[in-house]
N, CA, C and O atoms as CSV, one atom per row, in Angstrom:
chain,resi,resn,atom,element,x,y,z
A,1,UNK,N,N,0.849,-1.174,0.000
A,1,UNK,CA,C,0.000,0.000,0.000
A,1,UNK,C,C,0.891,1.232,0.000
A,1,UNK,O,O,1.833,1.484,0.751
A,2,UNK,N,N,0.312,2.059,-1.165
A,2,UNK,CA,C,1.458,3.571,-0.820
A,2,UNK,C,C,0.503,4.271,0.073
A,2,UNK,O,O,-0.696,4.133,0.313
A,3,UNK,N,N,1.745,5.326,0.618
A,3,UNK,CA,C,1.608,6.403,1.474
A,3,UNK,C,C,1.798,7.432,1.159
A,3,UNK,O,O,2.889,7.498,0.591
A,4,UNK,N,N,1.360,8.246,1.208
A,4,UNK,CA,C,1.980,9.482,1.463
A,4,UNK,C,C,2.937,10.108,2.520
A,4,UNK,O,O,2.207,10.738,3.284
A,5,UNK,N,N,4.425,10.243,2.977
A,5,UNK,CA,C,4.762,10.618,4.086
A,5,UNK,C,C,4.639,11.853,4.452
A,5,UNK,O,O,3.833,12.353,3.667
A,6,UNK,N,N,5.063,12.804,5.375
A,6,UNK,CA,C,4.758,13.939,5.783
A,6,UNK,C,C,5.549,14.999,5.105
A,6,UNK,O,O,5.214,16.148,4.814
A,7,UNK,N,N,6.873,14.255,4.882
A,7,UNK,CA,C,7.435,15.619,3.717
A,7,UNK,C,C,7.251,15.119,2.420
A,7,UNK,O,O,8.178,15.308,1.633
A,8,UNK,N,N,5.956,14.344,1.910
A,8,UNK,CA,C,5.661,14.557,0.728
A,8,UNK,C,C,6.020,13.468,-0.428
A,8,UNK,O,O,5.578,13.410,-1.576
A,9,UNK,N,N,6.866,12.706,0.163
A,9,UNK,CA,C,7.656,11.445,-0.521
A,9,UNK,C,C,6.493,10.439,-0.144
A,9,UNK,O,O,5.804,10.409,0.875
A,10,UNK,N,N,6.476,9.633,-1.252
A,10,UNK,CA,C,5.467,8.198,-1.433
A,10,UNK,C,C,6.536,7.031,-0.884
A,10,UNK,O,O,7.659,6.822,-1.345
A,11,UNK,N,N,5.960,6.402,0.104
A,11,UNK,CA,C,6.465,5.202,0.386
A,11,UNK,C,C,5.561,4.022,0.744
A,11,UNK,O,O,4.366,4.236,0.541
A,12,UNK,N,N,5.894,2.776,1.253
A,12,UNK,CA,C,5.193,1.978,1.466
A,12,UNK,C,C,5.215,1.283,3.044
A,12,UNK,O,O,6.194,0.763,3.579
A,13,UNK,N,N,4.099,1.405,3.510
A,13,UNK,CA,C,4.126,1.743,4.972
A,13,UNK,C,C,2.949,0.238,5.215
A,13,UNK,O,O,1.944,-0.050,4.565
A,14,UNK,N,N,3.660,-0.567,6.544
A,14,UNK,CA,C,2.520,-1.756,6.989
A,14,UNK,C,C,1.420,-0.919,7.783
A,14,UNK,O,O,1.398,0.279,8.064
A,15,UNK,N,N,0.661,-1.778,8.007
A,15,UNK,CA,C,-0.172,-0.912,8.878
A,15,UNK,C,C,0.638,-1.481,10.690
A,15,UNK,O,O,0.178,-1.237,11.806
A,16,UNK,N,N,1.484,-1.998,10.453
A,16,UNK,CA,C,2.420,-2.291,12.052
A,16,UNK,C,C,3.135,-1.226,11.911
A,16,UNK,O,O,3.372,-0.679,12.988
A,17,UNK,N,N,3.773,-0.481,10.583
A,17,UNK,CA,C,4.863,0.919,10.764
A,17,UNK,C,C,4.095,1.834,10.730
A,17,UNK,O,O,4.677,2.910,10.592
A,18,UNK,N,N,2.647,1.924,10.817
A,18,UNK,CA,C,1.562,3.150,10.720
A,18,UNK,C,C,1.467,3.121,11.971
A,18,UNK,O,O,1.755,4.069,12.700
A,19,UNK,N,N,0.926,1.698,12.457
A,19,UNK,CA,C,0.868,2.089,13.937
A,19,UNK,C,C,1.755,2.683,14.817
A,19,UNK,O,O,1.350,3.586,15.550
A,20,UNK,N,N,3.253,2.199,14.865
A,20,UNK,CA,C,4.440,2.606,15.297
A,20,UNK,C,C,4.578,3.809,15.091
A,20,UNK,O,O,4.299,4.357,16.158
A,21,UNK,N,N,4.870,4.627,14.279
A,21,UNK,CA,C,4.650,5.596,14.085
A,21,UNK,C,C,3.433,6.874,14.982
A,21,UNK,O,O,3.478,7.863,15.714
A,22,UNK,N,N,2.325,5.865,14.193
A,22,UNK,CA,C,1.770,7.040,15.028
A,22,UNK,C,C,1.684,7.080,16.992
A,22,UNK,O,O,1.259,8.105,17.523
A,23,UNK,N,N,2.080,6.013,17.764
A,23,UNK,CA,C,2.632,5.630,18.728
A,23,UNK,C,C,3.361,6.474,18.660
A,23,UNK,O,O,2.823,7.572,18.807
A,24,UNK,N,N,4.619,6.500,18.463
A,24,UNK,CA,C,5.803,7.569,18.432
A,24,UNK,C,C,5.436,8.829,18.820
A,24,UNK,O,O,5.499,9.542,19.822
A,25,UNK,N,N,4.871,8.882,17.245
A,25,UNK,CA,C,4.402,10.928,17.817
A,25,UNK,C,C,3.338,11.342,18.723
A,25,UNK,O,O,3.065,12.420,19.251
A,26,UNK,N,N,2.866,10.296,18.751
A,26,UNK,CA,C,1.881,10.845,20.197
A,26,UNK,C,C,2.601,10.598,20.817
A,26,UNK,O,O,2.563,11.710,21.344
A,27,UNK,N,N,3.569,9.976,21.503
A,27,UNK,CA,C,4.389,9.746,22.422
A,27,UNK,C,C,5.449,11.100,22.626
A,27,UNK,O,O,5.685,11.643,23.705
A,28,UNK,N,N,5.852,11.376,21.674
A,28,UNK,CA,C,6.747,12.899,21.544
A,28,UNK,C,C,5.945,13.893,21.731
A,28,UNK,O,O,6.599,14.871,22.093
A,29,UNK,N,N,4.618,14.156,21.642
A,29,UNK,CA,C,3.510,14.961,21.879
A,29,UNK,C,C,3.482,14.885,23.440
A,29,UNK,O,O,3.296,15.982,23.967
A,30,UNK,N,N,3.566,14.275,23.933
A,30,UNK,CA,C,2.510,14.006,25.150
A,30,UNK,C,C,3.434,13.107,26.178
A,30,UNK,O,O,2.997,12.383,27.073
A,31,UNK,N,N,4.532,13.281,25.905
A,31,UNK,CA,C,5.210,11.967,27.022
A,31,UNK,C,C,4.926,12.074,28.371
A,31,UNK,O,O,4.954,11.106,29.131
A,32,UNK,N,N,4.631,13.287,28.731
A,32,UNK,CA,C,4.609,13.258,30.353
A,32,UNK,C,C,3.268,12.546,30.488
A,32,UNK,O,O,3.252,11.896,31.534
A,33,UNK,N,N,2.227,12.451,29.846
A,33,UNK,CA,C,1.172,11.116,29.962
A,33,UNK,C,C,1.279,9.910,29.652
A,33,UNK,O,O,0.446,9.008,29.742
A,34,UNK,N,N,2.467,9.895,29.231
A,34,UNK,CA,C,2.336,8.033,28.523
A,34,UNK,C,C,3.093,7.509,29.344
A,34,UNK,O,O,3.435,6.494,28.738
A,35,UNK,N,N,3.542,7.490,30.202
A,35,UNK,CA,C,4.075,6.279,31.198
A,35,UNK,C,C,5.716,6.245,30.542
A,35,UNK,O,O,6.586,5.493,30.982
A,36,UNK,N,N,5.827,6.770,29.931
A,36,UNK,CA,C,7.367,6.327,29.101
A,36,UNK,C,C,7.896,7.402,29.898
A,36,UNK,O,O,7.330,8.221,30.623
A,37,UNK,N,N,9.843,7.109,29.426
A,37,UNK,CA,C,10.674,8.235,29.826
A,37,UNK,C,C,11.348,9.136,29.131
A,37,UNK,O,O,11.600,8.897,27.950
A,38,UNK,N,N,11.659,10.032,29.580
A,38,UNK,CA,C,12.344,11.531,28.884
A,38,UNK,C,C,14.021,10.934,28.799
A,38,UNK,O,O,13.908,9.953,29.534
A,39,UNK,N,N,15.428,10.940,28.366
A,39,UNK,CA,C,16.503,10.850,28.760
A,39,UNK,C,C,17.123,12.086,28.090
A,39,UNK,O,O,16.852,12.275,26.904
A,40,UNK,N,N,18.093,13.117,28.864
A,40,UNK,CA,C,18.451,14.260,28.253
A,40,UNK,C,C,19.864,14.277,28.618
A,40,UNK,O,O,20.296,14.544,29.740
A,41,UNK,N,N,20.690,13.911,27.382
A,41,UNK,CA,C,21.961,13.374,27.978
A,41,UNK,C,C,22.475,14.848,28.642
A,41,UNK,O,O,21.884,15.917,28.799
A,42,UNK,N,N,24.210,14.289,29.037
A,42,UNK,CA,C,24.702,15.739,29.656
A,42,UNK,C,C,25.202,16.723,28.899
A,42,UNK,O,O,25.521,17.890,29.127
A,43,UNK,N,N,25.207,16.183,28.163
A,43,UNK,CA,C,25.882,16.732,26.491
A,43,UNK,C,C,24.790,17.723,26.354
A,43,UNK,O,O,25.375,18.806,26.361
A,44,UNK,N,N,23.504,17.940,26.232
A,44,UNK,CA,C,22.426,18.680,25.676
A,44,UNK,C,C,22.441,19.563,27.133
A,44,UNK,O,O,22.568,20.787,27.189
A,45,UNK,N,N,22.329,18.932,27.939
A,45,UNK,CA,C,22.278,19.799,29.238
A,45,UNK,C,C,23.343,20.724,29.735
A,45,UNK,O,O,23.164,21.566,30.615
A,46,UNK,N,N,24.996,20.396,28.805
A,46,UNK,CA,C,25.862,21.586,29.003
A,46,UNK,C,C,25.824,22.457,28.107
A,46,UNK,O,O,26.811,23.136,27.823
A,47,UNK,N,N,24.383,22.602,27.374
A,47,UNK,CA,C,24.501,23.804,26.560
A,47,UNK,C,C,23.607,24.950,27.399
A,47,UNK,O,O,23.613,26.137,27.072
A,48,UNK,N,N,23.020,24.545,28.262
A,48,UNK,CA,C,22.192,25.408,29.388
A,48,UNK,C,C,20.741,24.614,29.509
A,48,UNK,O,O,20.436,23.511,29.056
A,49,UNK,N,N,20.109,25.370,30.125
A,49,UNK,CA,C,18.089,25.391,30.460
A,49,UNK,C,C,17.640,25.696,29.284
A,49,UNK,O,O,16.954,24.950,28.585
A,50,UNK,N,N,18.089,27.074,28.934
A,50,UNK,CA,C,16.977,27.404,27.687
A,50,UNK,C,C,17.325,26.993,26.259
A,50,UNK,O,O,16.675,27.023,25.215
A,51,UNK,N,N,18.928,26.484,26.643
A,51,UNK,CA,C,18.835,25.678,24.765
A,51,UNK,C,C,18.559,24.326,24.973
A,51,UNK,O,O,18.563,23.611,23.971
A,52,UNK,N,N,18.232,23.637,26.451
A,52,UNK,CA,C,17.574,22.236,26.558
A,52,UNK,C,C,16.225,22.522,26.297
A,52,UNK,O,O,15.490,21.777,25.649
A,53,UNK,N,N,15.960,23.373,26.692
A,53,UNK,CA,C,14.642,23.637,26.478
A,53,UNK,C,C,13.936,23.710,25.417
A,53,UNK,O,O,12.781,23.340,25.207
A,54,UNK,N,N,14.945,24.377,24.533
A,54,UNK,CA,C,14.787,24.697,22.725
A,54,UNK,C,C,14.336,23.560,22.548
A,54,UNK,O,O,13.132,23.310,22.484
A,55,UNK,N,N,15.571,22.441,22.411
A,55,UNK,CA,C,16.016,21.303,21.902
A,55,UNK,C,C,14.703,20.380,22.176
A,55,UNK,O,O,14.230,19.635,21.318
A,56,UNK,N,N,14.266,20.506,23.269
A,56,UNK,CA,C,13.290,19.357,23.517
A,56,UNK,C,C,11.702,19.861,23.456
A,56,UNK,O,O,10.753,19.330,24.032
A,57,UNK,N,N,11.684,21.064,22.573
A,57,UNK,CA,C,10.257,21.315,22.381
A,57,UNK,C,C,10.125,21.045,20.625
A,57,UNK,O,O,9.109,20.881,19.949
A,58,UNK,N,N,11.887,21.080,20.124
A,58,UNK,CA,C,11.687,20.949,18.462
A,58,UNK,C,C,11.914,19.487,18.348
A,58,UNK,O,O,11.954,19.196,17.153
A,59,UNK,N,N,12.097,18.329,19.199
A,59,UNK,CA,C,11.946,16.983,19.237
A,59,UNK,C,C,10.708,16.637,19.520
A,59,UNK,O,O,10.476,15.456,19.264
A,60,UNK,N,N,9.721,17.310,20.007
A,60,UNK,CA,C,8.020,17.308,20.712
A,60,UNK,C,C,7.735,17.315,19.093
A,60,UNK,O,O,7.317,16.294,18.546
A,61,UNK,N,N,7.916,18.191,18.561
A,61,UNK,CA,C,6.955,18.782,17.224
A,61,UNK,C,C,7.794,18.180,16.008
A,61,UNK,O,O,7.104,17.542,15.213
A,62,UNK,N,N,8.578,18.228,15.839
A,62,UNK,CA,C,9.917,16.932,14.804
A,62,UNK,C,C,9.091,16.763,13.930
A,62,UNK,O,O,8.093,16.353,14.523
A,63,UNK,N,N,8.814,16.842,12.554
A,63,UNK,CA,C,8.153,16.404,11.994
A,63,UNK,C,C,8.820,16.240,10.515
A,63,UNK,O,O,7.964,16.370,9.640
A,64,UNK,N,N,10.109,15.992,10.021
A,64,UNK,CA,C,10.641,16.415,9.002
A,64,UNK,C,C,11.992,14.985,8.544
A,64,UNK,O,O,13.222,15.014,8.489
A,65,UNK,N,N,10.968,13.889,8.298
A,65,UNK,CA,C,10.619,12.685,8.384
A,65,UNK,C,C,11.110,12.390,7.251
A,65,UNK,O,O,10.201,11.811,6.656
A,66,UNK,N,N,12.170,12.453,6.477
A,66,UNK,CA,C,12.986,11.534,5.098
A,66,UNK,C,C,13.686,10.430,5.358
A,66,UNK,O,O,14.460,10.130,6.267
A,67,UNK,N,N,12.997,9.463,3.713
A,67,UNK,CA,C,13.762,8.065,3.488
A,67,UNK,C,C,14.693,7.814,3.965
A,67,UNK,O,O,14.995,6.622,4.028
A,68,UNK,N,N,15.688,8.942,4.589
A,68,UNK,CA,C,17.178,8.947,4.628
A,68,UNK,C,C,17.158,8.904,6.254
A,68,UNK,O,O,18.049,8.367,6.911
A,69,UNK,N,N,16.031,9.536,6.805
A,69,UNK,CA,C,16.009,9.410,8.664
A,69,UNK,C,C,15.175,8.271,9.426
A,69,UNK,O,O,15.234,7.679,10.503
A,70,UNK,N,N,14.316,8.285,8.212
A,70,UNK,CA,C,13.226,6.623,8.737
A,70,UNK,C,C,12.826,6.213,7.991
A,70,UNK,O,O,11.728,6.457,7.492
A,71,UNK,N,N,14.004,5.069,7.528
A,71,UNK,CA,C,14.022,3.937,6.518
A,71,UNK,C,C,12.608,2.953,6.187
A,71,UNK,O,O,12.144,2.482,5.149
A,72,UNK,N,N,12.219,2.914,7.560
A,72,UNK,CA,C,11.294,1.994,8.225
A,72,UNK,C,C,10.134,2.858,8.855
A,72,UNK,O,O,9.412,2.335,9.704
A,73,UNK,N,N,9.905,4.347,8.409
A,73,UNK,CA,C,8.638,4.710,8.792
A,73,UNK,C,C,7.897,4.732,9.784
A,73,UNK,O,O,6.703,4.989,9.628
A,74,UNK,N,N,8.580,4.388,11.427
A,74,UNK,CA,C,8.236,3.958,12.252
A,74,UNK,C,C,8.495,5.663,12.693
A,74,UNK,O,O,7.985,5.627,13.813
A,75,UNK,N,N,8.925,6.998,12.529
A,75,UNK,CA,C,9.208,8.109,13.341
A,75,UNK,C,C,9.834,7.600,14.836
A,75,UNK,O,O,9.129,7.855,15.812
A,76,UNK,N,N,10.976,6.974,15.043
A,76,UNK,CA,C,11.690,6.412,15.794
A,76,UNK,C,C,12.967,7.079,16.393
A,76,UNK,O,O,13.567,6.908,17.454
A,77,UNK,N,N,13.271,8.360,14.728
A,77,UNK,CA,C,14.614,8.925,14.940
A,77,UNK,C,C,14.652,10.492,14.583
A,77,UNK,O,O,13.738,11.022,13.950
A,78,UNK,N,N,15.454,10.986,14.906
A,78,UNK,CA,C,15.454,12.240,14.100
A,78,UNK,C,C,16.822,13.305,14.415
A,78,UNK,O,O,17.537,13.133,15.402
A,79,UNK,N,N,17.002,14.175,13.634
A,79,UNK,CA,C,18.450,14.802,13.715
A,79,UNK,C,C,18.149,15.833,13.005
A,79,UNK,O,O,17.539,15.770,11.938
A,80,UNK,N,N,18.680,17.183,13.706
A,80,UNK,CA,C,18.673,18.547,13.438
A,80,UNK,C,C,20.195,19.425,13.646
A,80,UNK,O,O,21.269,18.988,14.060
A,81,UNK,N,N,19.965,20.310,13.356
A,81,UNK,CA,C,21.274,21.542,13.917
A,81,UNK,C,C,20.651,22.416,15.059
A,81,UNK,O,O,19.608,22.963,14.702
A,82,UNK,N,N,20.992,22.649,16.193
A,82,UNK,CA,C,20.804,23.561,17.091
A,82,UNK,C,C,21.994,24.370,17.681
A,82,UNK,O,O,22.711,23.952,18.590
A,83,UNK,N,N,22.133,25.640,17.032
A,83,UNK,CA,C,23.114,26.696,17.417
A,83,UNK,C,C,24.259,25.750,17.208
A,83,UNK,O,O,24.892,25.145,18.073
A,84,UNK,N,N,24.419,25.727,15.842
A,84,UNK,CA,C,26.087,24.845,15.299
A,84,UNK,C,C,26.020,23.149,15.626
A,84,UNK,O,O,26.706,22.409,14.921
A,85,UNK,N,N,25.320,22.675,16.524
A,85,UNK,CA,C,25.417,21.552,17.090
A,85,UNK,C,C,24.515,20.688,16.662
A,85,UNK,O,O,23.316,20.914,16.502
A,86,UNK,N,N,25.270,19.371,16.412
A,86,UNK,CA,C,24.025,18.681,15.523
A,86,UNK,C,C,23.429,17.181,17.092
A,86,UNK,O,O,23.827,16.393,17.950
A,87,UNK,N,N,22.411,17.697,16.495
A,87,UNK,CA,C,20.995,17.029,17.817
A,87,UNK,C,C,20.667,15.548,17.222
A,87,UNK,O,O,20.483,15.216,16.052
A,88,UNK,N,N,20.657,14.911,18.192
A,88,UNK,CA,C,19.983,12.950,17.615
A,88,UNK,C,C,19.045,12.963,18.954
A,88,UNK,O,O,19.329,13.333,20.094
A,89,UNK,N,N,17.766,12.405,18.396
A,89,UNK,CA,C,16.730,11.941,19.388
A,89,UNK,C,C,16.535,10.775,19.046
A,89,UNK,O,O,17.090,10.606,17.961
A,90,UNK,N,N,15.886,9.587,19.497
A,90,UNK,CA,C,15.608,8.489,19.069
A,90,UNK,C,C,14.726,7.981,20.198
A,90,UNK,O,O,14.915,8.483,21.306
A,91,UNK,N,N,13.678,6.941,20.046
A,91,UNK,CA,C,13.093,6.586,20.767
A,91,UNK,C,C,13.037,4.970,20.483
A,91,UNK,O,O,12.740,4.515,19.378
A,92,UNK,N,N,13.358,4.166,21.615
A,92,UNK,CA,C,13.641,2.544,22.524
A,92,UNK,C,C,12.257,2.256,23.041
A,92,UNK,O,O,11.444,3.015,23.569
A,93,UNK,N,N,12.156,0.406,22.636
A,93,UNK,CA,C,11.066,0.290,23.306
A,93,UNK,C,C,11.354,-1.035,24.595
A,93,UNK,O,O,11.993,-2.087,24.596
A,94,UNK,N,N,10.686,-0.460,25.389
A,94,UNK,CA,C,10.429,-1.708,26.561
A,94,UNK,C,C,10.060,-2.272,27.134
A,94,UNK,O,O,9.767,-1.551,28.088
A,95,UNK,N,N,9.745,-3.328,27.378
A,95,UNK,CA,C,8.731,-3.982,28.396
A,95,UNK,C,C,8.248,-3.298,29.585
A,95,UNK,O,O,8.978,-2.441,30.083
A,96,UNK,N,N,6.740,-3.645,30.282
A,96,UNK,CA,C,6.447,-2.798,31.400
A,96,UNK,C,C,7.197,-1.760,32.264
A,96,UNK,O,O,7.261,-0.566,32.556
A,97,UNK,N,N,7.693,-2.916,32.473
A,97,UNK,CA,C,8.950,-3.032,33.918
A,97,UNK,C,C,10.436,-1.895,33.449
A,97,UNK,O,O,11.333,-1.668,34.261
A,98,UNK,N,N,10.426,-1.379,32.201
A,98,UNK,CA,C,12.165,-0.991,31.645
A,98,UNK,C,C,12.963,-1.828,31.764
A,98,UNK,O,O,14.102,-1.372,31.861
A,99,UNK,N,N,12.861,-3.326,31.820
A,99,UNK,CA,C,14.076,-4.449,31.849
A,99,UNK,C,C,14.349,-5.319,30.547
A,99,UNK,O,O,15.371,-6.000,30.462
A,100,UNK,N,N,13.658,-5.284,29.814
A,100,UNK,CA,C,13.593,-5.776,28.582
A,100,UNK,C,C,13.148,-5.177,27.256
A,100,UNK,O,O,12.284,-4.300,27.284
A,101,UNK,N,N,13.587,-5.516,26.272
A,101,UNK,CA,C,13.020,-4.963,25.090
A,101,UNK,C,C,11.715,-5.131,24.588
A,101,UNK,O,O,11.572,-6.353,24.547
A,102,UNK,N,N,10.537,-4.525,24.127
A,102,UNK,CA,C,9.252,-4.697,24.340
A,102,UNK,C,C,9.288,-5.967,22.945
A,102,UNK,O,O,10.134,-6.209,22.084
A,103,UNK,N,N,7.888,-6.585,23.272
A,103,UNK,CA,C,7.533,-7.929,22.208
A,103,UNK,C,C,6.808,-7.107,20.720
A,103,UNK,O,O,6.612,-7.439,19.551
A,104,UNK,N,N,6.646,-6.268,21.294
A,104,UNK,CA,C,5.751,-5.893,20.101
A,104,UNK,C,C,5.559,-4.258,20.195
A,104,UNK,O,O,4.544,-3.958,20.825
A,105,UNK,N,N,6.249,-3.243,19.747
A,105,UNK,CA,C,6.345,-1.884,19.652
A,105,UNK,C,C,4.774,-1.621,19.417
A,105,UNK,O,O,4.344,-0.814,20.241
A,106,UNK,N,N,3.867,-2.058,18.572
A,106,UNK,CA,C,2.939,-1.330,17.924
A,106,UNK,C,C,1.614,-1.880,18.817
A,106,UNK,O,O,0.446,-1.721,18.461
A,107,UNK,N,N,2.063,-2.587,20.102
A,107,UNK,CA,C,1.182,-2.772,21.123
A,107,UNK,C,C,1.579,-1.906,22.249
A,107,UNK,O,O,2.569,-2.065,22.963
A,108,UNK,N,N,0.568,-0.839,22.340
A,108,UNK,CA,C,0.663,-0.048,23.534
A,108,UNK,C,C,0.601,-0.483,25.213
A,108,UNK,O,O,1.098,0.084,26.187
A,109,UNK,N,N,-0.353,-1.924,25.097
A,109,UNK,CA,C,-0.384,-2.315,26.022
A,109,UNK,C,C,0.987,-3.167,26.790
A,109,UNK,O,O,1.023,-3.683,27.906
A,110,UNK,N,N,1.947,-3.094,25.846
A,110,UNK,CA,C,3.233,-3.914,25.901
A,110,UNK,C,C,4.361,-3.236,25.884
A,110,UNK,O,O,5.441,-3.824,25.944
A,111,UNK,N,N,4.277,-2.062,25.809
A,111,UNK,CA,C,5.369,-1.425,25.733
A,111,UNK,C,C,5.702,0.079,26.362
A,111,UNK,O,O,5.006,1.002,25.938
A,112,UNK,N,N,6.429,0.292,27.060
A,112,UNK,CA,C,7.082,1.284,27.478
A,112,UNK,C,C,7.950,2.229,26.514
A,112,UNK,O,O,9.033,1.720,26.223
A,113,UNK,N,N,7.719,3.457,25.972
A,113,UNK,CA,C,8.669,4.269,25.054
A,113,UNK,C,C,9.606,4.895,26.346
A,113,UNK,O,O,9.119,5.027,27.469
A,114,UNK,N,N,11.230,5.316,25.975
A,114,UNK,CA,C,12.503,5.529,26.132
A,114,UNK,C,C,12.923,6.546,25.174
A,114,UNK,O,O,13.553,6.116,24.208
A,115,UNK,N,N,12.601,8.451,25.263
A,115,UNK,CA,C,12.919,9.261,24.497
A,115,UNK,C,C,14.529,9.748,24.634
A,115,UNK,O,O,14.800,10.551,25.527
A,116,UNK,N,N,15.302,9.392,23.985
A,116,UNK,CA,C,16.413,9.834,24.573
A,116,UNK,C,C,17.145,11.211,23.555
A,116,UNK,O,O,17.441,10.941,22.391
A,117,UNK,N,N,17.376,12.551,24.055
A,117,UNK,CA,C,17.764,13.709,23.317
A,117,UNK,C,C,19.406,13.868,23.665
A,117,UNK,O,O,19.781,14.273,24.766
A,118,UNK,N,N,20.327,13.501,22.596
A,118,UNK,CA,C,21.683,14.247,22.464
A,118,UNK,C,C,22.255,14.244,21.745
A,118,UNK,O,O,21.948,13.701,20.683
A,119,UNK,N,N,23.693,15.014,21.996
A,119,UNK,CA,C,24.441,15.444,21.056
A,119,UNK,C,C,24.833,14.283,19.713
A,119,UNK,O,O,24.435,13.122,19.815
A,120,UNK,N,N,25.390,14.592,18.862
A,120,UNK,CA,C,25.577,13.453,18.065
A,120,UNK,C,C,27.085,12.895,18.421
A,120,UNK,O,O,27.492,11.739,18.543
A,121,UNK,N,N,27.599,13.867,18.513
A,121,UNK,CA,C,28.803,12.965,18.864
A,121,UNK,C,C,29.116,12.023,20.389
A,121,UNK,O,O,30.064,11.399,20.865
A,122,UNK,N,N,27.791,12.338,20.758
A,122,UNK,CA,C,27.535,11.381,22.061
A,122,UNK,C,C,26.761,10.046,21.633
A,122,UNK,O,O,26.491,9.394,22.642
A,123,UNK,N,N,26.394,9.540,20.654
A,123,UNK,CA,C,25.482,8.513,20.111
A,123,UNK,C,C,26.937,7.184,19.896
A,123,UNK,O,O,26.691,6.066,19.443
């Protein structure tokens, strides 16, 4: 089945990487409700408060989604420039508990999201 993606490129998306996906960005929308966690390495945090702050409101709204950043359509990853510095977010999935890797990402009831925001040369 084609898609349409968000910057406009046709790809071919399951309805398990639709779900994932849209999991994801509600999850980047809204994390402080979803039971998942924030991780903000120290790297992002020695640039101060208000450029962590930047950083993690343009990972909330991220929306600029190429073949080249999510192969797999799942909105899982993403990478920007902030004041010279290049930014990696990515989001891990896990079982209830955070001890294991979840069975099935595109089951909400199974999985715990893991947002983690930093530098790139910290990845």
């Amino acid at each position: 089945m084609s898609t349409t993606l968000a910057n406009g490129q046709n790809g071919n998306k399951s309805d398990r990487q639709r779900k994932i996906a849209e999991l994801n960005d509600d999850y980047r929308l809204h994390r402080p409700l979803s039971g998942g966690k924030l991780v903000i390495t120290r790297g992002v945090l020695s640039l101060g408060y208000k450029d962590a702050i930047q950083i993690s409101e343009y990972v909330r709204t991220f929306d600029n989604f190429t073949k080249d950043n999510d192969p797999y359509g799942e909105h899982d990853f993403g990478s920007f420039i902030h004041k010279g510095q290049q930014i990696f977010w990515k989001i891990d999935y896990y079982d209830l508990n955070f001890e294991y890797g979840s069975e099935d990402p595109a089951d909400e009831t199974k999985t715990r999201r893991v947002l983690t925001i930093m530098l790139a040369s910290e990845y």
